[in-house]
N, C-alpha and C positions, 0 to 999 in steps of 0.2 A: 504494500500500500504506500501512495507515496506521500512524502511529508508533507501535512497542511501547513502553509504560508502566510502569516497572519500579516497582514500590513492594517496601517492604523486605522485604515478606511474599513477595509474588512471589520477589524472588531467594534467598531463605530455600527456597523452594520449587525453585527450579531447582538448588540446590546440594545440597538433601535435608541441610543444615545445624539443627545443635541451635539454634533460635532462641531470645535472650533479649529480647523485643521490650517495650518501655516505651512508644514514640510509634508508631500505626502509620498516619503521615500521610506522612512522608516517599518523597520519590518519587525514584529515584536516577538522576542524567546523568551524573556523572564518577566513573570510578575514579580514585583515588590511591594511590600509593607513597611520595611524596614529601610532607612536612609544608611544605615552602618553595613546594609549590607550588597550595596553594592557592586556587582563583577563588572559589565559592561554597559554601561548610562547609555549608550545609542542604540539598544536594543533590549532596556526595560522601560514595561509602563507602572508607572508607579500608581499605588491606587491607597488613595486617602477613606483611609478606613476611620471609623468611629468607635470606638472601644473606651478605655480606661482614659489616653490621650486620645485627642482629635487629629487624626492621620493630615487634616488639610493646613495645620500648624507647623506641618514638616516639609510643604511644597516645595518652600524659600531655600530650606536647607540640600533636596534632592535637586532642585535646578540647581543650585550651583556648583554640583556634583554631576554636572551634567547631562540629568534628566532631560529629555523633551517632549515626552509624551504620559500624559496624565489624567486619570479615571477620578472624576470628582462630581459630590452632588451641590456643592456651592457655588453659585455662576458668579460672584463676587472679583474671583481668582482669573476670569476671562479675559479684562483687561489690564493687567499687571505684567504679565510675560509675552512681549510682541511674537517670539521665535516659538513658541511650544505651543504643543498642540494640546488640546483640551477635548473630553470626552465628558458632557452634562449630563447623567443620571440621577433617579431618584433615590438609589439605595446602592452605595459601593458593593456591600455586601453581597447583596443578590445579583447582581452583577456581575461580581467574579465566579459566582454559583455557578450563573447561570452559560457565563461561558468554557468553566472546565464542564459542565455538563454536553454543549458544543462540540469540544475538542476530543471526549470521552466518545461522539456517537463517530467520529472518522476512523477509529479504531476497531478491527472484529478481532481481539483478544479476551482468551479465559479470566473472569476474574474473580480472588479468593478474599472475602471481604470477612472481617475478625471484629467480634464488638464482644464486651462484658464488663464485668469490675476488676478485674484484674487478670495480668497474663497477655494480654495482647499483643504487645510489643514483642516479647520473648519468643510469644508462639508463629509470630510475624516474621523476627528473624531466623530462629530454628527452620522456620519450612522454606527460606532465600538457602537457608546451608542447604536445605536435604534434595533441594530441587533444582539447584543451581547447573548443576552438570546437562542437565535435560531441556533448561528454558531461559530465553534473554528476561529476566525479572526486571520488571519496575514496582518499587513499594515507596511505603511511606517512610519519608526520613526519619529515626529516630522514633518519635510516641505524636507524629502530625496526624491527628484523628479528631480535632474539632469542624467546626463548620467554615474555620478560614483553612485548617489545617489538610484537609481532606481535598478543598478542588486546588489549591497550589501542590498535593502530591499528584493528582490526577493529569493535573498540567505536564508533568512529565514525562508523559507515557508517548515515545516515539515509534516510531515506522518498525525499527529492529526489535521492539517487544513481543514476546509471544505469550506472557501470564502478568499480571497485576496481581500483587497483596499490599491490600490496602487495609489500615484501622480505622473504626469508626468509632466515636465515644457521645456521648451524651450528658447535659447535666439535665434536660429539665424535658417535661413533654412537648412533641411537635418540634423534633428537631431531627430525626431519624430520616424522614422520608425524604427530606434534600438530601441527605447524604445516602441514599438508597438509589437516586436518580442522576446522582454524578458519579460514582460507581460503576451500577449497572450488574451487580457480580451474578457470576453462575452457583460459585461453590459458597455457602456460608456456617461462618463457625462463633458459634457461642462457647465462650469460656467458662463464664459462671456468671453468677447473682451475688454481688453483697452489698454492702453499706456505704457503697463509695456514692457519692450525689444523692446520696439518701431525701436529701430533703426539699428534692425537684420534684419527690414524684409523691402520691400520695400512701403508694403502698408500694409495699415488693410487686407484688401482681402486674400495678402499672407500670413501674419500672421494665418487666419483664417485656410485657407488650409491646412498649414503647419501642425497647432493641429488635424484636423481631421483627420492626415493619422495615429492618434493614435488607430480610430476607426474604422478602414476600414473592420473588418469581425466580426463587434459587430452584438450580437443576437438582443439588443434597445440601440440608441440614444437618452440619454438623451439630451436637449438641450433647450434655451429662446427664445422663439416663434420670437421674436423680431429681431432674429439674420434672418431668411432666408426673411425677407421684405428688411434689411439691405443690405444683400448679396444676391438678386435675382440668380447672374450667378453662387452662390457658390452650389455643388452639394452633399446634408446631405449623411451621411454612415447609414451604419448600414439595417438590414431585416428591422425592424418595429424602427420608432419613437414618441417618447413621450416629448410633447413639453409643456410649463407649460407660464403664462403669468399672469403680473399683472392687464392686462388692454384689451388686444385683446384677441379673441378667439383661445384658445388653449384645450390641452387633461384636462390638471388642469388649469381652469381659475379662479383666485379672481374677484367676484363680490363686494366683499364689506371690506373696512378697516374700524376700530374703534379703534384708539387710545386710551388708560384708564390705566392711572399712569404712570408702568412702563411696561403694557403688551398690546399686539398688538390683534385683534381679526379678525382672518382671514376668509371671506365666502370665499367657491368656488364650483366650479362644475367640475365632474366628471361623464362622462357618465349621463349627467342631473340629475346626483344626487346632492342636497347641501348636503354641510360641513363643518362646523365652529369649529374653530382652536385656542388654545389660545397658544399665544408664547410670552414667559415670557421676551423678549424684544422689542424695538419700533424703531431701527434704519434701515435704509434700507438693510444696508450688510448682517445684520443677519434673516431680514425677508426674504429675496431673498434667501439666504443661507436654511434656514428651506424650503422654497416653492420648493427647488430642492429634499431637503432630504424626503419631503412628495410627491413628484413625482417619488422618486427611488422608495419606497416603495410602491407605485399602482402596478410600472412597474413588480415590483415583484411578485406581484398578493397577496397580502394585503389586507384585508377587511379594511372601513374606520374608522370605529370605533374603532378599533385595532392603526391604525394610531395616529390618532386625542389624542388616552390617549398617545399615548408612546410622541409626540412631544411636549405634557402639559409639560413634563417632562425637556425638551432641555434647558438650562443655558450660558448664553455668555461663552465660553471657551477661556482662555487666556494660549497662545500656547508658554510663556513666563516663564523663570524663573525669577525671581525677586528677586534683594540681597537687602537687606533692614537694616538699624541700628536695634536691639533688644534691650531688657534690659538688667541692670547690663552690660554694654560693649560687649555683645554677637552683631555674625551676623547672621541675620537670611536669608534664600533661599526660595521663598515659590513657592513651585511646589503644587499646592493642587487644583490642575485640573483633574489629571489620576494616575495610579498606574500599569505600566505595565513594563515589564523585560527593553525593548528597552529604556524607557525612562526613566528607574530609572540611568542608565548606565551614560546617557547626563547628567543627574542630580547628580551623585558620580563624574561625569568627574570635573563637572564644582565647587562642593564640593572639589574636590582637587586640584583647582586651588586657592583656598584660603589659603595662608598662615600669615592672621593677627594675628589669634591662631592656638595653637597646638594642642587644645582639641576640637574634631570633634565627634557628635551628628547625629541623624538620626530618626526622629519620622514619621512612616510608617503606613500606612493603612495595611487591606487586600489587597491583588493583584489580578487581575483579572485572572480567569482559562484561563490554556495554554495547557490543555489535561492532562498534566504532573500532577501525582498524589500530591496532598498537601508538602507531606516529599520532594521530589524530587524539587518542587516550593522553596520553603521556604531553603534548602539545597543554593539553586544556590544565592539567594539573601544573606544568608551568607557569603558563600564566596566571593561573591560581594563587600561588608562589610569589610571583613577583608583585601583584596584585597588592598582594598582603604584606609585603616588603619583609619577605622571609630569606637573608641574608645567607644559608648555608642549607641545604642539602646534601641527606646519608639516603644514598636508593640503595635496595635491598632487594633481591631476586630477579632471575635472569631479564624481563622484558622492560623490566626499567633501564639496565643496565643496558641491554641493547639499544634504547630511547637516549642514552646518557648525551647525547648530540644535540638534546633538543634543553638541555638545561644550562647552569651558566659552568663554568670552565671551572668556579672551585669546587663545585660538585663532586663528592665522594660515589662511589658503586660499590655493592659486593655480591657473590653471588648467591648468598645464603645468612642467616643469623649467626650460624658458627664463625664465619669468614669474620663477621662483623666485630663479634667476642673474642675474637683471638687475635684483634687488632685494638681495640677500643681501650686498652693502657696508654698505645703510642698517639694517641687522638685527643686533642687538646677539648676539654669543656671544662669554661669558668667563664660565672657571670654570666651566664645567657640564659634564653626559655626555651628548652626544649620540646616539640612536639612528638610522640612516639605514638606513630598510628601505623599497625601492619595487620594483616588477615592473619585470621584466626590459625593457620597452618604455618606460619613463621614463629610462632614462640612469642612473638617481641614482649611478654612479661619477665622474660629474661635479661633483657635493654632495659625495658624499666628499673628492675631489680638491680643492676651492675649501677643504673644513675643516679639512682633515689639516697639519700644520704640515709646512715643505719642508725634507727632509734629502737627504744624495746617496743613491744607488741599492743602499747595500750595506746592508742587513736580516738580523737575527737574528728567524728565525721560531720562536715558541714555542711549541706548541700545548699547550691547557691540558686538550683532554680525552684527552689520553697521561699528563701528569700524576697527572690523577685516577684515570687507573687502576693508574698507577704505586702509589697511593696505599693504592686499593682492595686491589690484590695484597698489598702490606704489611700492611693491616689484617686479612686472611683469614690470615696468617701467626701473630696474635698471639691467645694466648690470651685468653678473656671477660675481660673489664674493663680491659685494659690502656691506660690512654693511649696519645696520641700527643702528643710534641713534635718539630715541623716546625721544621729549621734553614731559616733564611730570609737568614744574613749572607751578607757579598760581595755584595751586590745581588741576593740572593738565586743564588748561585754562577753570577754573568754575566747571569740570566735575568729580573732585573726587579725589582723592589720593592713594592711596594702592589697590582701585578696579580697576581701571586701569591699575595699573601696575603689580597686579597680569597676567593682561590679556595679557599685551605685553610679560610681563616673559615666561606664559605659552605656547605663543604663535612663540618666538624664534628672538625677538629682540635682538638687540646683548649688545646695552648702553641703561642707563636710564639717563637725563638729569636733573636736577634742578636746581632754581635761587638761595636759597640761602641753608646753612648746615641744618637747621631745616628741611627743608623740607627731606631731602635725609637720619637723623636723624630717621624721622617718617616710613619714607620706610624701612631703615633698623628694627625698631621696629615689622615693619609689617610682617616680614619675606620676606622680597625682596632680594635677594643675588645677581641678576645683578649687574655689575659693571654700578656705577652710579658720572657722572660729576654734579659739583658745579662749577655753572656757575659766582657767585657772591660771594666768599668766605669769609668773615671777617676776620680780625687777632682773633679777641675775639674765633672765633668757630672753630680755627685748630686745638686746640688739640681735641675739640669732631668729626671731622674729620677723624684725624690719630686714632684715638678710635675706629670708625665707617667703616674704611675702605672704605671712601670717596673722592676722585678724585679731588683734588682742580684744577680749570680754575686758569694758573697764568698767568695775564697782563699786569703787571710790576715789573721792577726791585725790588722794596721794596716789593711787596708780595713776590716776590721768597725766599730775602734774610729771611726773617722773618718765610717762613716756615721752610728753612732748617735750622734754627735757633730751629726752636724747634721740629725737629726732632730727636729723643735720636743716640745717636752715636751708637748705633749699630745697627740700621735702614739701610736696604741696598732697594735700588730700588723701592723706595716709586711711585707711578702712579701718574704722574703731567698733565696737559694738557695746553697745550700753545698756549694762545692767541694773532693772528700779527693783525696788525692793516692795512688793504689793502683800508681802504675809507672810512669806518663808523662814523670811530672818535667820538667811543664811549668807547672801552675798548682795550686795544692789545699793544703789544710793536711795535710802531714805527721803519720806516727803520732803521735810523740811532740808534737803538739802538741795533740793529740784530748781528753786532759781537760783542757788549760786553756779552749780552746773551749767543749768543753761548761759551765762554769763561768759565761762570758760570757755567752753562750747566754739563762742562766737566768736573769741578774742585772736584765732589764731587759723592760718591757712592751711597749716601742717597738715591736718587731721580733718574727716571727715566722717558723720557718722553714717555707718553704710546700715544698723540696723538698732532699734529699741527693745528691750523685752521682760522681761518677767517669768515669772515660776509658778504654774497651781501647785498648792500647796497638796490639795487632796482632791484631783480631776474625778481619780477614778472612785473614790465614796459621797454617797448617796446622802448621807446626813451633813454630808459639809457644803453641800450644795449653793447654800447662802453666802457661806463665806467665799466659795468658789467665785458668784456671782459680785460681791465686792470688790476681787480680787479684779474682776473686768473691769468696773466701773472705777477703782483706780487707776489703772493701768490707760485706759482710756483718756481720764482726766490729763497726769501727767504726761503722757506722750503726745497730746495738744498740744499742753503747755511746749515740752520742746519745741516741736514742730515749728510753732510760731514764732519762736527765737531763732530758729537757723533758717527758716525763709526758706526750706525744701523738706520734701517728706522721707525720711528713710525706712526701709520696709519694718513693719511692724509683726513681732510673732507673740505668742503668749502659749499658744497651745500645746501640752506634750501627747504623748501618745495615747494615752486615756482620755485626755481633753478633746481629740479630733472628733470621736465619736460624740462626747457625751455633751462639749460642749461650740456646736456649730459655728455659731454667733462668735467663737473666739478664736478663730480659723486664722482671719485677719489676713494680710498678705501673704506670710508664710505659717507655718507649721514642725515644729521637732518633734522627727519621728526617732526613737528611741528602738526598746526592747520590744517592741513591735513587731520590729524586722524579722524580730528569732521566734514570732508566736505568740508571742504571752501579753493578752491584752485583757484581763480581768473584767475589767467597764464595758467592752463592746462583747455583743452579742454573736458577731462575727466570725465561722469559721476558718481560724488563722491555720497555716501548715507549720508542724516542726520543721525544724532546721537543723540543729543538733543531736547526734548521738554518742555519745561514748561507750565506746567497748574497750575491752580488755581480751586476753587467753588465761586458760591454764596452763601452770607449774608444774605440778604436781597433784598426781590423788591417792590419797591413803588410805588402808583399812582399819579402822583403831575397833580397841575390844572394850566391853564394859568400861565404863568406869573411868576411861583417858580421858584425860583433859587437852587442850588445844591455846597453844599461842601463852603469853607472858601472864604473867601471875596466873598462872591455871582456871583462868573466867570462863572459859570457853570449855564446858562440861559435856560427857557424851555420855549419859549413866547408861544408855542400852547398847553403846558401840554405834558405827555406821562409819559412812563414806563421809570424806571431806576431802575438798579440793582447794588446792592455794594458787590463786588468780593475783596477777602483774599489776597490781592496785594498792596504792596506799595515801595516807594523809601528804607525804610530800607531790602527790599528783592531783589531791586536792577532792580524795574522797574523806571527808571527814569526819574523826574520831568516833564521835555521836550517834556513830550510823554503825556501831560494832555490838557482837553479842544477840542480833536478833533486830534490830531495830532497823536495819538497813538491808534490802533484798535486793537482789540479783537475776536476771534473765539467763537460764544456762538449759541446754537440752528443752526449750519451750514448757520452761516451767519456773516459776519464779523461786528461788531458793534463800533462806535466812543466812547472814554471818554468822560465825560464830569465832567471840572469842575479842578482842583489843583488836580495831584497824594497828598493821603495821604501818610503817614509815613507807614500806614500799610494795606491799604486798594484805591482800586480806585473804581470808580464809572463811571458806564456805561448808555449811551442811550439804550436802547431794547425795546422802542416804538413799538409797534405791535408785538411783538414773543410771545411767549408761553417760560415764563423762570418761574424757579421756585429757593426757593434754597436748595443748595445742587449739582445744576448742575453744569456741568464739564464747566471750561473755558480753552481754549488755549490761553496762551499769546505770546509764538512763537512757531513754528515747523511747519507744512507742510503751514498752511495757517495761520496766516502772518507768513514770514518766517522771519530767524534773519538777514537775510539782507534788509525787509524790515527796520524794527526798527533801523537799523546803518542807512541805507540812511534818515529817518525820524528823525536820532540828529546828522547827517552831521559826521558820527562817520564811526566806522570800525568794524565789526563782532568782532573780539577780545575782544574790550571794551566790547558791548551787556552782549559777553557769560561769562567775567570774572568777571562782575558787579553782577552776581545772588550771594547773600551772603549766608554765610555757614549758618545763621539759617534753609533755605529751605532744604527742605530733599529732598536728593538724592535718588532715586530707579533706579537703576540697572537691564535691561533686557538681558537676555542672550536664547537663545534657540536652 
């Protein structure tokens, strides 16, 4: 079939869009959303979407990134850009619906469309592994399964495709059947039912319904036997269904599980045939995960044998990028899951969202065939590359290597991982950000492992895209125009420093926050150029300050006089931020001290005040409500009063993170968004995502008999005997004391288990009486189960303390995806 040619006209055409067309030469291959991420500006249409931000607030920024061609429903924007062309709709959205629904009918390809509460993405790339040898695959990047996320995968479906899988997700009803109609699929697969969007739908029931109208003219339903006993009155789609079961009779039924080490051995039956399975892990998600992907494959008409080798094969896939500490002060990203165009893209995005160095690195696998000849492959990932201003290239197996013509001259080759490791002493990395993305058949967790700098085994995981949606949530809270100021101190409260605020940078925070110069010091180091307040300023650290182009918070009279004291006299409009004192009476200039401020204020050209502000004392409780509200109407009063003394307005905030929801009215120009970021937002009702987890392994597990005791002064009693295991945690990592002898639980074997006995300094020690632990094995010490609220309510404490108590020995990892 051959390639459909979109030129502006055409899609002008297919949207039935009020055209303003200036060039009409342009021919369009990418849609965009996003201004950062830009490949080729003379062959994307940018399309100003409406979401959290207003897409047509970013027009200005993409023309002069050299956009010319642009999908917008505001005619406002028509006569502002003499040279671009403009396409007038009523709804972006439906729009681009409705033209990857367009682009999806030029194509007559198989296609396998995946929806549920979880597993999607997994089971999405498992069946790219298990199919790959037999079909040119197009799927969806990553977890792109919403309703923007779904026709920009669709969009990509070329002439050399011969199968799509594609994910489809939902939060709320009547949303299914757009993405059922840009699809199109023959083959469909339901994962499960749980709790995820729970509170879009009114029931499980509807929920259920809702996803299956994704499946309504599939040729087989895939689906868990388990689900139509559940749902008696719910009525399956699909001509023929194929239902798989761990335990009741289904089309593929396990008769038999055997656990052994780290691998799982599955019987089952098929048309009364056995077949036994080995899957190279033991946890349920991934065996249920594999039992679907060895069920598409019958459905396909697969011989089992055929089967059974290729699923030997399946590896836990971690759908994560991971920023990690390297050696010699490098950072390292370890993508060393897959190796394909789409997801190298998220991986250079998220590569140049780093700016702690300026020397950027990229050690590449081969990539997986895309139809597109070798030279043509290898072409587009160069310029990819440069694109991204990716400074050094390591290609890795034979077809890159053969390609190696098409990259730049200091480009490294090898023809394998080995080759790579048995060189990589004599290869210089310091100071830089390395990317490490290879297919799954290269090893490259091996690269990662030789880069990663070596710490013990207990990790704070931080995933940065809970974060941003942390973020996003907040920002759909705030009325138009309001800033945002992102508190970033305490290491960014436990969770990092420069990785973070790489992210909010990236991500279009407007301020960066910190408590004291050092910190805002280290940001600047990192390459952070957001304008960043110092909330706690020194005398000692103002001139590394005015050095750094650092924001001093000033809260009294003698800090003000002292800085502009050593501001050199030709200093004009230095950015000061001024702290009132409205109730906290902790830091701020007091009423009466308001006109002599302003006085000062005015008397000098050095200094400028770029912001006013204040503190709730108690935003997020309900009984201080009043005083909450005083605390407005001071705040208000005195920042008049300034106002009118310096003869211009400087932005005004008062709100903290509990304040945005609870108190609208005091949103004001900007807003500090705090421990928000990380989830924990007590006053709003809002379902926020964790962000943090920490885990640890085990040491050791012991058998003790009657009557042993455990750990220092013998507190920790066993009168009936049992198992215990000593786990790489202790108070100097900043699990604390309080939480020894029972009072602090542990996530180990999915099951929550008591301390017992005095936290050590660098180790604690667990009851696991009857589990099956070994070590080496993973422990949770907060994140989904227990959470860090339980641990604050178990030392009478506040999430804050919890998260900012993890000490920096623990190594941070960083997920992003």
């Amino acid at each position: 079939m051959e390639k459909p040619i979109y030129t502006i006209n055409k899609i002008a055409e297919i949207l039935s869009a009020e055209a303003s067309i200036k060039n009409e030469d342009y021919v369009i291959t990418q849609l965009l959303i996003d201004t950062r991420l830009i490949l080729q500006p003379e062959s994307a249409l940018f399309l100003a979407l409406d979401g959290h931000r207003d897409g047509h607030l970013f027009i200005e920024d993409a023309y002069k990134k050299g956009i010319r061609n642009f999908l917008i429903s505001e005619r406002k924007y028509l006569i502002k850009y003499a040279d671009a062309n403009f396409l007038v709709v009523n709804d972006v959205l439906k729009s681009l619906q409705k033209l990857a629904k367009f682009h999806r009918k030029q194509f007559d390809l198989k296609t396998i469309a995946i929806t549920g509460s979880n597993g999607k993405t997994i089971v999405k790339e498992w069946l790219c592994q298990l199919l790959a040898s037999d079909f040119n695959i197009v799927k969806s990047p990553k977890s792109y399964n919403s309703q923007i996320g779904v026709p920009l995968s669709v969009w990509q479906i070329s002439e050399e495709n011969n199968l799509g899988i594609f994910e489809a997700g939902i939060s709320t009803v009547n949303e299914m059947q757009q993405l059922e109609e840009i699809i199109q699929p023959q083959i469909g697969i339901l994962t499960n039912i749980g709790q995820a969007h729970a509170e879009g739908f009114a029931s499980e029931t509807d929920k259920l319904e809702e996803k299956l109208k994704l499946f309504k003219d599939v040729e087989v339903f895939i689906y868990p036997k388990h689900l139509a006993a559940k749902f008696p009155e719910v009525t399956l789609p699909g001509k023929t269904q194929f239902s798989w079961s761990g335990k009741e009779p289904a089309d593929l039924q396990v008769i038999e599980k055997i656990i052994d080490g780290n691998c799982c051995f599955l019987k089952a039956v098929y048309k009364g045939e056995e077949a036994t399975c080995r899957f190279p892990f033991i946890d349920t998600a991934h065996i249920e995960n594999g039992l679907i992907c060895w069920a598409t494959l019958l459905s396909l008409g697969y011989k089992q044998q055929d089967i059974v080798s290729r699923l030997t094969l399946l590896s836990p896939i971690s759908m994560r990028l991971a920023l990690k500490d390297g050696i010699n002060n490098c950072t390292i990203i370890d993508d060393s899951y897959s190796a394909d165009i789409s997801s190298l893209i998220i991986a250079l995005d998220f590569l140049n969202q780093q700016n702690q160095h300026t020397q950027k690195t990229a050690i590449l696998s081969d990539f997986a065939e895309t139809g597109h000849s070798n030279e043509q492959l290898y072409g587009v990932i160069s310029n990819l590359l440069q694109k991204r201003n990716v400074q050094r290239l390591i290609g890795i197996g034979p077809n890159i290597t053969k390609n190696s013509y098409l990259f730049p001259a200091t480009s490294l080759f090898f023809p394998d991982t080995a080759s790579f490791l048995a060189q990589s002493r004599k290869l210089s990395f310091n100071n830089e950000t390395i990317l490490v993305k290879g297919a799954r058949t290269y090893q490259f967790e091996k690269i990662s492992k030789v880069l990663t700098r070596k710490v013990h085994d207990t990790v704070l995981e931080v995933n940065l895209n809970a974060m941003l949606a942390n973020l996003q949530q907040y920002r759909a809270m705030l009325r138009p125009g309001v800033k945002i100021m992102a508190v970033v101190k305490a290491f960014s409260y436990g969770s990092g420093s420069f990785e973070i605020a790489n992210l909010l940078q990236f991500h279009g925070v407007d301020y960066l926050a910190v408590a004291y110069a050092d910190e805002g010091v280290a940001l600047r180091d990192a390459g952070i150029s957001l304008p960043i307040m110092v909330m706690s300023p020194e005398e000692y650290a103002l001139e590394a300050m005015i050095e750094r182009n650092l924001e001093p918070e000033i809260f009294s009279l003698e800090i003000l006089k002292s800085f502009m004291d050593l501001l050199p006299d030709a200093e004009t409009q230095f950015p000061i931020h001024i702290k009132l004192d409205t109730g906290m009476h902790r830091l701020g200039f007091n009423a009466d001290e308001i006109e002599e401020l302003g006085k000062i204020l005015t008397s000098s050209k050095k200094i400028k005040v770029k912001s006013i502000f204040s503190h709730f004392v108690a935003s997020d409780a309900e009984v201080f409500d009043e005083f909450s509200r005083q605390q407005i109407e001071q705040f208000t009063r005195e920042s008049q009063f300034l106002i009118s003394k310096l003869g211009y307005r400087p932005i005004l905030h008062l709100a903290n993170t509990s304040g945005i929801s609870r108190f609208p009215e005091a949103q004001l120009d900007m807003v500090r968004l705090g421990i928000g970021l990380y989830g924990f937002d007590g006053a709003c009702k809002e379902a926020f995502q964790r962000v943090a987890t920490l885990k640890t392994t085990v040491t050791q597990v012991k058998e003790l008999l009657p009557g042993e005791t455990v750990g220092y002064h013998r507190i920790g009693k066993m009168p009936n005997g049992g198992k215990v295991a000593t786990v790489k945690i202790g108070f100097a990592d900043g699990y604390n004391r309080g939480l020894g002898n029972g009072v602090g639980h542990m996530m180990i074997a999915n099951k929550l288990v008591p301390t017992l006995g005095s936290i050590c300094m660098d180790m604690t020690i667990l009851d696991v009486t009857g589990l099956d632990v070994k070590p080496g094995d993973e422990v949770i010490v907060f994140g989904e189960n227990p959470k860090i609220g339980d641990l604050a309510d178990q030392l009478n404490t506040i999430t804050y303390e919890v998260l900012t108590n993890v000490s920096q020995r623990v190594k941070r990892v960083y997920f992003y995806e």
